[in-house]
C-alpha positions as CSV (number, residue, x, y, z in Angstrom):
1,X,-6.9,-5.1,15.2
2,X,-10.1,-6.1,15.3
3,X,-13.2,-4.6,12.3
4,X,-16.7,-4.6,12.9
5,X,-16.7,-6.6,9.5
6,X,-20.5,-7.9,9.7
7,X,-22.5,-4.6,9.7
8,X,-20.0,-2.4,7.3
9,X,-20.8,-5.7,4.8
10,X,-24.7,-5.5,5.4
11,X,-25.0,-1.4,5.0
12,X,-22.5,-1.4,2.0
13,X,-24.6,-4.0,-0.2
14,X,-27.3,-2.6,0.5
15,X,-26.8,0.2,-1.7
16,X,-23.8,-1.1,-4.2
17,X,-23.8,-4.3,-5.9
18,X,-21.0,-6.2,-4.6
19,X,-18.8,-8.3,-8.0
20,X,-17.5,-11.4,-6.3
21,X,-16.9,-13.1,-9.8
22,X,-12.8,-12.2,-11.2
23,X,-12.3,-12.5,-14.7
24,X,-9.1,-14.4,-13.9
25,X,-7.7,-16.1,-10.8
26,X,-4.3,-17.7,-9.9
27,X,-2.4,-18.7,-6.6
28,X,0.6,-17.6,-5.3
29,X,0.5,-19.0,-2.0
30,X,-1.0,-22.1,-0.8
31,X,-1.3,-21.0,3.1
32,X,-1.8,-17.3,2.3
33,X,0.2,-13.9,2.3
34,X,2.1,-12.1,5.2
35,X,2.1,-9.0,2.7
36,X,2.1,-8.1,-0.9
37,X,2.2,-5.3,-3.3
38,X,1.8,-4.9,-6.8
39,X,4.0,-2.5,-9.2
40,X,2.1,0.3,-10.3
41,X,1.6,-0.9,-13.9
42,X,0.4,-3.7,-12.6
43,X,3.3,-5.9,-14.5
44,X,4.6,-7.4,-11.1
45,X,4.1,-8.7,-7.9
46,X,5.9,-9.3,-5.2
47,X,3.9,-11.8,-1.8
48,X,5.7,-12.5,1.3
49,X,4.8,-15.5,2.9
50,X,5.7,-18.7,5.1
51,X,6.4,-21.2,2.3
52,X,8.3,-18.6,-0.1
53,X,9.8,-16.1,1.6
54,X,9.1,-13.3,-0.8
55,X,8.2,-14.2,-4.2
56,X,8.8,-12.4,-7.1
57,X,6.1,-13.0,-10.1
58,X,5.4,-11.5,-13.3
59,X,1.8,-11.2,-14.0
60,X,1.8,-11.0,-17.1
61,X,2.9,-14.4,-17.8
62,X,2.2,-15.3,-14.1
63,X,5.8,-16.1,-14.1
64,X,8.0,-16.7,-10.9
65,X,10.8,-14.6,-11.4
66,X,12.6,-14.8,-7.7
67,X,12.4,-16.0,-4.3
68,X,14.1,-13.8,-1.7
69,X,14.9,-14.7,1.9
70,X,16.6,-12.3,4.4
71,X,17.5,-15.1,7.2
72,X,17.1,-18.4,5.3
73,X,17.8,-20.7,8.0
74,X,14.8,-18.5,10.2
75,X,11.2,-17.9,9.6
76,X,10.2,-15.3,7.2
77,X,8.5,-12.2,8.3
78,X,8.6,-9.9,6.0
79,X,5.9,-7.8,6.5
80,X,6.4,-4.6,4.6
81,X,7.4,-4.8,0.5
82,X,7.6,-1.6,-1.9
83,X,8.3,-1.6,-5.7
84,X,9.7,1.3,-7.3
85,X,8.1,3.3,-10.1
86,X,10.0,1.9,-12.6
87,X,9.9,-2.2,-11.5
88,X,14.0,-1.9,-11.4
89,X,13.8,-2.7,-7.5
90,X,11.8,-3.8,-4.1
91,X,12.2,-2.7,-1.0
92,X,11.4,-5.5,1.7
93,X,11.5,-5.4,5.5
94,X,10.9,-7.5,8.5
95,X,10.8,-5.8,11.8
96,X,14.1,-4.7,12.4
97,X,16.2,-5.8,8.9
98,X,15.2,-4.1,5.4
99,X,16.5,-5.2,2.1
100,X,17.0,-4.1,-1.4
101,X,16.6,-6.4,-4.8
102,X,17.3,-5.8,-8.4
103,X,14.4,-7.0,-10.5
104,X,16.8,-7.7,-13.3
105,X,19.1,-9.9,-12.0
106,X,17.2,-10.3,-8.9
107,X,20.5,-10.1,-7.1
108,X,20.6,-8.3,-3.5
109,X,21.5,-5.0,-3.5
110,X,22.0,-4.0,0.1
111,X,20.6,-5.2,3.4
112,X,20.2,-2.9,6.7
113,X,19.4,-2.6,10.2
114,X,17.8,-0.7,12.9
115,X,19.4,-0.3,15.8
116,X,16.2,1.2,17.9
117,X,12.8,0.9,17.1
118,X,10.4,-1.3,14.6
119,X,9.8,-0.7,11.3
120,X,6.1,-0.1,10.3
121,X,6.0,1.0,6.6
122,X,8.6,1.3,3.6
123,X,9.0,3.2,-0.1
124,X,10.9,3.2,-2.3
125,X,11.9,6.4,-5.3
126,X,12.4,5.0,-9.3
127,X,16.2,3.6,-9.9
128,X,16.2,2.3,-6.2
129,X,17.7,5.6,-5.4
130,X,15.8,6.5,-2.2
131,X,14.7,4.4,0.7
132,X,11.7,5.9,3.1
133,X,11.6,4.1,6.2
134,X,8.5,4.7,9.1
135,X,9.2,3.9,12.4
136,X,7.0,3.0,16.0
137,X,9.5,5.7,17.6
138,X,7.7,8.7,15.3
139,X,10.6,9.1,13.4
140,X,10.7,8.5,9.3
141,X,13.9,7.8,7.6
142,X,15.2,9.1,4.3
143,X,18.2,7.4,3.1
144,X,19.7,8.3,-0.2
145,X,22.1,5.0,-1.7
146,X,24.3,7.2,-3.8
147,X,25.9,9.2,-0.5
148,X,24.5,7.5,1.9
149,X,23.0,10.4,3.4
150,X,20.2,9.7,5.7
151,X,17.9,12.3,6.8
152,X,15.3,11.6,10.3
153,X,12.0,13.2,10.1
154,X,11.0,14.2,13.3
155,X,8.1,15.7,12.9
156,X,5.2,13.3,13.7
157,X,5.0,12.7,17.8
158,X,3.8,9.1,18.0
159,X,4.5,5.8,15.8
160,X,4.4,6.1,11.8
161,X,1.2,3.9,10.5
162,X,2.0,4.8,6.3
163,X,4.8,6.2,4.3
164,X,4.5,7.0,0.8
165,X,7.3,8.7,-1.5
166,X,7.2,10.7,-5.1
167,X,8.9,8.6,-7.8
168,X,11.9,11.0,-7.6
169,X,12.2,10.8,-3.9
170,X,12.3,14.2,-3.2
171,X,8.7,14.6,-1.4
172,X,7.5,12.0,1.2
173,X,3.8,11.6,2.7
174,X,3.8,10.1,6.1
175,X,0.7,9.6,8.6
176,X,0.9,8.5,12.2
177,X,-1.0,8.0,15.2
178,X,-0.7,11.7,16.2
179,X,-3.6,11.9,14.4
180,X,-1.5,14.4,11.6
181,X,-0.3,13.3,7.9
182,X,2.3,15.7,7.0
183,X,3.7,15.8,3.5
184,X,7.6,16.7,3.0
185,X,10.7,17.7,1.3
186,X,13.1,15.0,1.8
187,X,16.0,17.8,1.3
188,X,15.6,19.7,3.9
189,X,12.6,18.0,6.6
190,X,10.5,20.9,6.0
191,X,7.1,20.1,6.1
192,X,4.7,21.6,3.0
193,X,1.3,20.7,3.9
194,X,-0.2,19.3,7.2
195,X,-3.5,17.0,6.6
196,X,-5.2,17.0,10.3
197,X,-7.5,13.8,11.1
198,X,-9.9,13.6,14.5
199,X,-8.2,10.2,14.5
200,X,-4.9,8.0,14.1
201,X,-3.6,8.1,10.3
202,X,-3.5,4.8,9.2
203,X,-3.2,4.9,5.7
204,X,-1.3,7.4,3.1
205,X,-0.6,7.5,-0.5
206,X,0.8,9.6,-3.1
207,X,-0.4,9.9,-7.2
208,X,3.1,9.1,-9.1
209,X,1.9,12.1,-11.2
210,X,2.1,14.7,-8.7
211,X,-1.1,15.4,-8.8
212,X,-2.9,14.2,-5.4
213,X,-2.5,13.0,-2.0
214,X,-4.6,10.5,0.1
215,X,-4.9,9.9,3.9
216,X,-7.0,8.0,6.0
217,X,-7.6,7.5,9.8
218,X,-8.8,4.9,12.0
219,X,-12.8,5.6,11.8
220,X,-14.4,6.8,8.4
221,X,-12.6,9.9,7.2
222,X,-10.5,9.6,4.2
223,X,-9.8,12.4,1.6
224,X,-8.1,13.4,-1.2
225,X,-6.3,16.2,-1.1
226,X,-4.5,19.0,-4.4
227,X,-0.8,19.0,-3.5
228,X,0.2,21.9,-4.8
229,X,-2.0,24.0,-2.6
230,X,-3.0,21.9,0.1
231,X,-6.4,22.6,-1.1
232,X,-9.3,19.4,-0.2
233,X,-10.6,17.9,-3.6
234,X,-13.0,15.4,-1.6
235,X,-13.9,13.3,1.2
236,X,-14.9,9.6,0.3
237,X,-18.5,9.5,0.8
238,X,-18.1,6.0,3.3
239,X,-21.2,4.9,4.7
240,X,-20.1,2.2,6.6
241,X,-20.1,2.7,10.5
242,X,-15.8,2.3,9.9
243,X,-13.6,1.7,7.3
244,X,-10.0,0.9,7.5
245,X,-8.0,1.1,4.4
246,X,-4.9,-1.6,3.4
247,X,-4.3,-0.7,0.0
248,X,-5.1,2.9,-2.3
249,X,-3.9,3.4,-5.9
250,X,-4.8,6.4,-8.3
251,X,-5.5,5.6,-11.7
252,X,-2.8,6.8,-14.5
253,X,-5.0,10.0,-15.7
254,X,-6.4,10.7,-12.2
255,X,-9.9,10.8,-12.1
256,X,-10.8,7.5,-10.2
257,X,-9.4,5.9,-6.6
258,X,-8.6,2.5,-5.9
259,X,-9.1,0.4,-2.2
260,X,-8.6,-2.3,-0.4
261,X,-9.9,-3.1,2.9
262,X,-9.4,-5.8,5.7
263,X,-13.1,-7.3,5.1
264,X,-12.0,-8.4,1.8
265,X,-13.6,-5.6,-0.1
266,X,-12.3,-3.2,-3.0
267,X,-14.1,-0.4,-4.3
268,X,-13.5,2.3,-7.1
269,X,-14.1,5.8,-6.3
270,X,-14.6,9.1,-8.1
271,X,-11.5,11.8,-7.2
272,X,-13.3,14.4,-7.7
273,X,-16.1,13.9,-5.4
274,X,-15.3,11.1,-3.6
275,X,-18.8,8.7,-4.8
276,X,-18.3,4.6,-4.5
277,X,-18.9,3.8,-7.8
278,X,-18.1,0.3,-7.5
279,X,-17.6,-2.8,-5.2
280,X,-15.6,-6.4,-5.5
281,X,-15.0,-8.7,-2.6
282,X,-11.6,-11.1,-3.2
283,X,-11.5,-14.5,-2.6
284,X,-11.3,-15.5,1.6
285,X,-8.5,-17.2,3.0
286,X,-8.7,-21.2,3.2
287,X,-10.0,-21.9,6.7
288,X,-10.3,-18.6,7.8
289,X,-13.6,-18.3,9.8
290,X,-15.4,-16.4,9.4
291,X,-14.4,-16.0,5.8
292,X,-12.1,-13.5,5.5
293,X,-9.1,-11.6,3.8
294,X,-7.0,-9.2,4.0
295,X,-6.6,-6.8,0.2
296,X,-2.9,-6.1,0.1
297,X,-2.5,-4.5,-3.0
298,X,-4.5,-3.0,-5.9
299,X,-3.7,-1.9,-9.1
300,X,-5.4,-1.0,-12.7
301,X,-4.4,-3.3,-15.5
302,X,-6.3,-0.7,-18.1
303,X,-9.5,1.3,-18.0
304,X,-11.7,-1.8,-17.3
305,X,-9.6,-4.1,-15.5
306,X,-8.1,-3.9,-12.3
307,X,-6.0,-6.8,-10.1
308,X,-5.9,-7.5,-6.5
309,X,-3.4,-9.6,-4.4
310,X,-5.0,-10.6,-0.9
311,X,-4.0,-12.7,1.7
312,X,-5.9,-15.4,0.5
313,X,-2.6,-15.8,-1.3
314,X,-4.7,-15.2,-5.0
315,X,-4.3,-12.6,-7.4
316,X,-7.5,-11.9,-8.9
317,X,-8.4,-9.5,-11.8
318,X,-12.0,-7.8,-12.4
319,X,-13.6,-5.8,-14.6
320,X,-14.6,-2.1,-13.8
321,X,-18.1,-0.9,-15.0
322,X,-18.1,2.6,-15.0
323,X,-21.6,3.1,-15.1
């Protein structure tokens, strides 16, 4: 996909000062990232990429831990990785094959296949208990390890874009190009709340608390929505002509919103009424031209830091200035 990168750059700093300074830097990739996501408390990381397969590194000592391959004697394209709540496993998944790992051993602890369809977007529930799987036929997978039950969502009409899933994996959030994010019980299929967009869901994302629910579409409409009731808490007041999202995270006591975009831009946001209240733009990718990056993952390190893994192949962390 193609984003009209040049004028959402110009209108946004024009209003918001844009940080392109990190506090820290370091490089886990030399030719950049395929994907990568960061654990929730920001202790971890796991990149996927050409020279590595998928690497495993601890951030706090920016440690690697593992490398993990699902067809060493092929190329890797794993392009779709998950962490669990609790760090104990990742989910990874190329097209067709998804895998499990233990983060304590870092040991394999089951690999898969689809027979029909692609896989577009993965989760995974705390204790590696529950696997979510998205697929370009509309249908979401549920599959619990312990039984091996597997439950098919059926409710979404076209391919799955995002897939997000409590830390207990009994509610999922799923958004698709039938324009609809509907959020679930994983029990019995039945769908709790339907979020309605004018255009294709392409991002979703669930607070770990139980508190809130995001979804994006394709144009410049995302919200944030109570999920108890249903109920809309705000819309994030995006000025840019479009604005695609490739990474969200809610801060531990709720009140502020985390992105990452395709154009190489973060920014923090307010929950409760969806204001920008801060920008960052991550390093580009070497050679890219024009300079560019895709943010994979963001997470907050503590009130004032945050970190960011990009397909530049750095992990970057920056300060937050609330004012």
């Amino acid at each position: 996909m193609k984003y009209p990168v040049l004028f959402a750059i110009f209108l946004l700093s024009s209003c918001t000062k844009v940080e392109t300074t990190p506090v820290n830097q370091w490089q886990h990739v030399a030719q950049g990232s395929y994907a990568s996501e960061i654990s929730h408390d920001g202790r971890y990381a796991a990149v996927s990429s050409v020279e590595h397969g998928v690497a495993f590194w601890d951030l706090q000592q920016n440690a690697l831990k593992y490398q993990w391959q699902h067809t060493p004697e092929q190329e890797n394209l794993v392009f779709s990785l998950a962490i669990s709540p609790d760090n104990s496993h990742v989910l990874t998944a190329d097209q067709h094959t998804f895998a499990l790992w233990r983060t304590d051993t870092g040991q394999n602890a089951g690999f898969w296949q689809l027979d029909q369809s692609t896989i577009r977007d993965i989760a995974v529930s705390a204790n590696g208990a529950h696997l979510l799987i998205g697929k370009s036929d509309g249908a979401v997978q549920h599959i619990t390890l312990a039984s091996g039950r597997r439950l098919e969502f059926l409710g979404h009409s076209e391919k799955v874009n995002s897939v997000a899933m409590s830390p207990n994996g009994r509610y999922a959030l799923t958004g698709s190009n039938d324009y609809q994010a509907y959020l679930w019980d994983t029990d019995t299929a039945q769908i709790i709340h339907t979020f309605s967009h004018p255009s294709r869901v392409s991002k979703v994302a669930l607070d770990p608390q139980g508190r809130f629910a995001f979804t994006a579409d394709s144009q410049s409409l995302a919200r944030i929505w109570d999920i108890q009731s249903g109920a809309l808490i705000s819309s994030l007041q995006i000025t840019a002509r479009q604005q695609v999202f490739s990474a969200v995270r809610f801060s531990e006591d709720g009140q502020y919103l985390l992105t990452g975009a395709p154009t190489r831009n973060m920014a923090l946001w307010r929950v409760s009424d969806g204001k920008e209240l801060q920008r960052w733009r991550v390093m580009p990718r070497d050679g890219s031209r024009p300079a560019g990056a895709v943010v994979h993952a963001v997470a907050f390190l503590s009130p004032t830091r945050i970190i960011s893994e990009s397909s530049s192949g750095y992990a970057e962390v920056w300060e937050v200035n609330y004012d």
